[in-house]
C-alpha positions as CSV (number, residue, x, y, z in Angstrom):
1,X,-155.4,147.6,-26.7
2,X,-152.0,146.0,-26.6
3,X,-153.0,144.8,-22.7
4,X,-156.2,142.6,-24.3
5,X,-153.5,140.9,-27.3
6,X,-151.2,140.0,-24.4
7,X,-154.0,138.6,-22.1
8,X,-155.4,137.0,-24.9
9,X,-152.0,135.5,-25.9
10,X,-151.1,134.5,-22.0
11,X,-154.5,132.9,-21.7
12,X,-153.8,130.8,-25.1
13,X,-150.1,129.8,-24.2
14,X,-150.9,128.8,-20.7
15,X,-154.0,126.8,-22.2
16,X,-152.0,124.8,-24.3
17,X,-149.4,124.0,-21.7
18,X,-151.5,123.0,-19.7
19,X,-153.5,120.8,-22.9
20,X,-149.7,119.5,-23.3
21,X,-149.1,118.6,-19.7
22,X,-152.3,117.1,-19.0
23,X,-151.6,114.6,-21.5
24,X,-148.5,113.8,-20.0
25,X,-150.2,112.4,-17.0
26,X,-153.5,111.0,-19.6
27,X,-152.0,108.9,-22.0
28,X,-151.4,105.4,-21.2
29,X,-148.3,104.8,-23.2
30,X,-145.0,106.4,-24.4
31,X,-145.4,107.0,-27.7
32,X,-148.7,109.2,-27.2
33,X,-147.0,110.4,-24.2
34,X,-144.7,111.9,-26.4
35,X,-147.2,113.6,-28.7
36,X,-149.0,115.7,-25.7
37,X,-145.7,117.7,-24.7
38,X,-144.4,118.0,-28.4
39,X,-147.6,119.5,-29.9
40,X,-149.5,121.4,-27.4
41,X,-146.4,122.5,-24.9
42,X,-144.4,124.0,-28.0
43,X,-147.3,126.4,-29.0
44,X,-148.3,127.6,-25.3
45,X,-144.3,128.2,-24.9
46,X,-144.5,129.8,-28.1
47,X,-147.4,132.4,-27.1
48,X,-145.7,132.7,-23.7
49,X,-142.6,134.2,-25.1
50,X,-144.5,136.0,-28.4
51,X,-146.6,138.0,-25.4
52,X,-143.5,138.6,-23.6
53,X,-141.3,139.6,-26.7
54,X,-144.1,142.3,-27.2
55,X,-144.4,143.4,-23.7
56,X,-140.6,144.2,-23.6
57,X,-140.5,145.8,-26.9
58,X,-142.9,148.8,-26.0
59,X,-139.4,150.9,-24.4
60,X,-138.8,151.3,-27.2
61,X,-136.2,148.6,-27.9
62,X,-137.0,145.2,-29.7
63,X,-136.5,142.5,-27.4
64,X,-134.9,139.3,-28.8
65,X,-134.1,137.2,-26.2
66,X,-137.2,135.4,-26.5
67,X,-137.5,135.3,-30.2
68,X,-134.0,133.1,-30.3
69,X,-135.4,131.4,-27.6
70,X,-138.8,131.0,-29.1
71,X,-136.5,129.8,-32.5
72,X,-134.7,127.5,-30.4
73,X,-137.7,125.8,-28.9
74,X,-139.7,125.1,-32.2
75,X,-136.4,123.6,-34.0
76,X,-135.3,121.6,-30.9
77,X,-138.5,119.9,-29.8
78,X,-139.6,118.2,-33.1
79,X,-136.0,116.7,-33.5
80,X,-135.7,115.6,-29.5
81,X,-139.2,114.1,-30.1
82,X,-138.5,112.3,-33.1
83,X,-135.1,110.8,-31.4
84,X,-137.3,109.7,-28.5
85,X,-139.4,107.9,-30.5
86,X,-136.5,106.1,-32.7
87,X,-134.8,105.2,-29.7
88,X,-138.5,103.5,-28.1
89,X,-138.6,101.5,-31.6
90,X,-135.1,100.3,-31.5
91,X,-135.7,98.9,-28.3
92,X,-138.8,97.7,-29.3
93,X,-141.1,99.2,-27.0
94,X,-144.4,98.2,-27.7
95,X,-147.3,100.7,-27.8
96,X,-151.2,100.0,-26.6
97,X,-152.6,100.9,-30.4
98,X,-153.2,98.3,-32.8
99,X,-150.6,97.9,-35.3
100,X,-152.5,99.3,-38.9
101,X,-154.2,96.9,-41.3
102,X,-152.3,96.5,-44.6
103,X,-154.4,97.2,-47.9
104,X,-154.7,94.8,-50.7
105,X,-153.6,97.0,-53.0
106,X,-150.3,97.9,-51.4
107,X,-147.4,95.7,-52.4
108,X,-145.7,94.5,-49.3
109,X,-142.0,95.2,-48.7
């Protein structure tokens, strides 16, 4: 039994890498480059290390390395993406998608 939850969770994790990485290359510009690797990436790393934090626990002895690691990654990549994209609006870096419509009802700044 345990050998089916860590196929199933190796199978997930490298399926969402490779989701994250294929959108990499995809997307046109930088700002839904940014999304791919961000999203997808963090939860295949995060299956990756879950199924090897389990596989290393069954000595005996609970395996943390990749649970700080794991805890690392998911606090890390949110921040170093929203950075990225504060630094590509400072400079002004202009994206393919249509800037959004304003309502009528919204009062504008």
């Amino acid at each position: 039994m345990p050998e089916i939850l860590l196929s199933i969770l190796i199978l997930v994790g490298a399926a969402f890498t490779f989701v994250g990485s294929l959108g990499l290359v995809r997307f046109r510009d930088f700002y839904t480059r940014l999304h791919g690797p961000t999203k997808a990436t963090t939860l295949g790393v995060g299956c990756l290390l879950a199924a090897s934090s389990i596989y290393f626990s069954f000595d005996g002895d609970l395996s943390l390395h990749e649970i700080l690691v794991a805890l690392f990654l998911f606090m890390t990549a949110p921040v170093s993406a929203h950075l990225l994209a504060k630094a590509a609006l400072h400079l002004k870096l202009r994206s393919l998608a249509p800037a959004p419509e304003e309502d009528a009802d919204t009062p504008s700044r």
